[in-house]
VMD Tcl script that draws the C-alpha trace (Angstrom):
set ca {
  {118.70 99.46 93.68}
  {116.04 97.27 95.45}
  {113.11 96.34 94.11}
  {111.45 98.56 96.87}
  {112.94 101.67 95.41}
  {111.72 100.51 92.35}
  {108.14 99.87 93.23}
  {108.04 103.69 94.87}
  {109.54 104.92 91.81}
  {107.07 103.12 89.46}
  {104.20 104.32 91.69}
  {105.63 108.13 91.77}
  {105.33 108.01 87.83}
  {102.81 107.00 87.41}
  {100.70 109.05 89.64}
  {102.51 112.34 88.40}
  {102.01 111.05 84.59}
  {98.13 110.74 85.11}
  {98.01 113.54 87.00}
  {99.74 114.91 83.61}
  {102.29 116.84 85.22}
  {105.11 115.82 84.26}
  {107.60 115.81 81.35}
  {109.89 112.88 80.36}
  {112.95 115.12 80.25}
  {112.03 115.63 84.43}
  {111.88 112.00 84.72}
  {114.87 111.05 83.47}
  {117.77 114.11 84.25}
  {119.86 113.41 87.19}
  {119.62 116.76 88.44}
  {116.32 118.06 88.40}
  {115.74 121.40 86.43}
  {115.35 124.66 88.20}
  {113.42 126.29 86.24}
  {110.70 123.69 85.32}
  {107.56 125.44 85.08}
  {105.72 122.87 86.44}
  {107.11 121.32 89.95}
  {106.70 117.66 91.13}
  {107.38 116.80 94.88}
  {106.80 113.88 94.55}
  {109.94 113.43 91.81}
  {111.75 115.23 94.36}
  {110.65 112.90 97.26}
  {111.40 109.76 95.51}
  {114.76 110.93 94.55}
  {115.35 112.17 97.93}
  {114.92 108.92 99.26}
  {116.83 106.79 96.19}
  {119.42 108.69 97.42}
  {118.55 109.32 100.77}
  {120.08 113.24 100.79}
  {117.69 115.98 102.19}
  {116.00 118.48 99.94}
  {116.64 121.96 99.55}
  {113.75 124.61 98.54}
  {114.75 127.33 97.33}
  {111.68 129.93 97.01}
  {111.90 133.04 94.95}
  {109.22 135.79 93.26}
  {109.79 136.59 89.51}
  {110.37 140.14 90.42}
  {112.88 139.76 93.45}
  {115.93 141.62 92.97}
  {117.55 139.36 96.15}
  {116.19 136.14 94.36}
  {117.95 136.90 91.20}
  {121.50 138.53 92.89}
  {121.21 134.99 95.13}
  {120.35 132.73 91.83}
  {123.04 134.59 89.54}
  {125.72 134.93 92.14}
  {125.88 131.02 94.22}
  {122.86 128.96 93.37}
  {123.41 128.87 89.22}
  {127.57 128.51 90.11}
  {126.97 125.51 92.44}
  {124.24 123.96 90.12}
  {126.23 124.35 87.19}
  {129.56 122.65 89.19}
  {127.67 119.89 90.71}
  {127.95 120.86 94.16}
  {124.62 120.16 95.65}
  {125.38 116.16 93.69}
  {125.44 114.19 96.56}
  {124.74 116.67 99.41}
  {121.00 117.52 98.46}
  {118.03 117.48 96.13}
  {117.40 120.93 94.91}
  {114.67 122.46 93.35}
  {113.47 126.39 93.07}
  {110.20 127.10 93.55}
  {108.50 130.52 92.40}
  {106.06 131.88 94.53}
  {104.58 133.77 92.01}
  {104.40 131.13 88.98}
  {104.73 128.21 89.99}
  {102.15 125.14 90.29}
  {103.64 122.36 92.66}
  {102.32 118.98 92.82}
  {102.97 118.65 96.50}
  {104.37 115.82 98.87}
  {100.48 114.34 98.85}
  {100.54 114.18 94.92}
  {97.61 117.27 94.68}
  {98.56 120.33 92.36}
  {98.18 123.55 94.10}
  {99.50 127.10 93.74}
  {103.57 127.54 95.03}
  {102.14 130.01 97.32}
  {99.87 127.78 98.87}
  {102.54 125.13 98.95}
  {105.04 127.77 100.44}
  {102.64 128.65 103.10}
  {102.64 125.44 104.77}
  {105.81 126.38 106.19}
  {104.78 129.49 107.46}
  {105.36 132.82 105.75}
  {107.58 132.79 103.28}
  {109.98 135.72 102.21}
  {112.08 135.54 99.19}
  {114.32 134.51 98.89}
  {114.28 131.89 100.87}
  {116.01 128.07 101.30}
  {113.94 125.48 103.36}
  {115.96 122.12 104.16}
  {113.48 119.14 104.10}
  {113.60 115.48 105.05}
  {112.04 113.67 102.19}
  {108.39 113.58 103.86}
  {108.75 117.53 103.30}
  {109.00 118.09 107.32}
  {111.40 120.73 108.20}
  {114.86 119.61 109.31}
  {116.33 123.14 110.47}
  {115.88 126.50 110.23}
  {114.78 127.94 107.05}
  {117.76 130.40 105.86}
  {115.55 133.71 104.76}
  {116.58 137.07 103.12}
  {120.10 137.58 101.25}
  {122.88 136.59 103.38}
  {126.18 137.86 102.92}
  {127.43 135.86 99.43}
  {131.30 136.44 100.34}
  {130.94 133.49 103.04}
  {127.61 132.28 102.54}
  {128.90 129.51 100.39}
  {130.71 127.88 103.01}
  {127.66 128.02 105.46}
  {125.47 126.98 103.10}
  {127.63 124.06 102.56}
  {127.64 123.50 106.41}
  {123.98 123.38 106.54}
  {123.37 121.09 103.33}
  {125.60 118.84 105.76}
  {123.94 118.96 108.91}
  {120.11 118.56 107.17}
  {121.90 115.75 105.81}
  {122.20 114.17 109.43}
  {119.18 115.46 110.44}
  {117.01 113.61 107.96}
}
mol new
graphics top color blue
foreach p $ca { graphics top sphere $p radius 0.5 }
foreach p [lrange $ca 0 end-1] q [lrange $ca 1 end] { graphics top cylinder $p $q radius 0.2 }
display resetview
């Protein structure tokens, strides 16, 4: 890794650790937690662009039946088998519990930080670039879980070349 990456890396941390939010276990797991109650995109930024992948948002509500059929039935699966390793950065984001320290390093609410890309349904997947711009279109609602795997796939791949 250069000593570039490094520097970035150093300078993530430390902003997140005096802005006090955020736990060692987040610094140093691979794959960052989904269910963190606390979420750092900055962590998320700087791993985006270690690794130069895109990021995926995933946004749910606490009380979404769609969020929790979408979690249970392909997003815990693929988590739990690796397959976002190497295609994307993923990180859920609950609309309604969340606090996000966003892309600028400032906490605010998850809805607030949702909002910046419009209005926000749950559940929802945003593919971001890792200055948190918008790469392509935002999958919203519950697709169809007997093929959306293998479009979801597709489109961790094309944000990919899109970054």
């Amino acid at each position: 890794m250069s000593s570039q990456v490094w520097k970035q890396l150093a300078v993530v941390y430390n902003k997140a650790r005096w802005l006090g939010k955020i736990s060692v276990g987040l610094w140093l797991c691979y794959s960052l937690p989904v269910m963190a109650a606390e979420k750092s995109m900055l962590l998320v930024k700087a791993k985006a662009q270690m690794v130069q992948l895109p990021i995926v948002v995933y946004f749910s509500r606490s009380d979404c039946q769609f969020c929790q059929r979408l979690s249970e039935e392909l997003l815990a699966p693929m988590l739990k088998h690796k397959q976002f390793e190497g295609k994307a950065v993923f990180i859920e984001v609950s609309t309604d519990q969340d606090t996000v320290i966003n892309f600028s390093g400032v906490a605010e609410s998850a809805i607030v930080f949702a909002q910046r890309y419009g209005d926000v349904f749950t559940p929802s997947l945003y593919f971001l670039n890792a200055q948190g711009q918008q790469v392509i279109e935002p999958v919203i609602g519950l697709p169809n879980l007997d093929y959306f795997g293998l479009e979801f796939r597709e489109l961790m791949a094309k944000s990919k070349l899109l970054q």
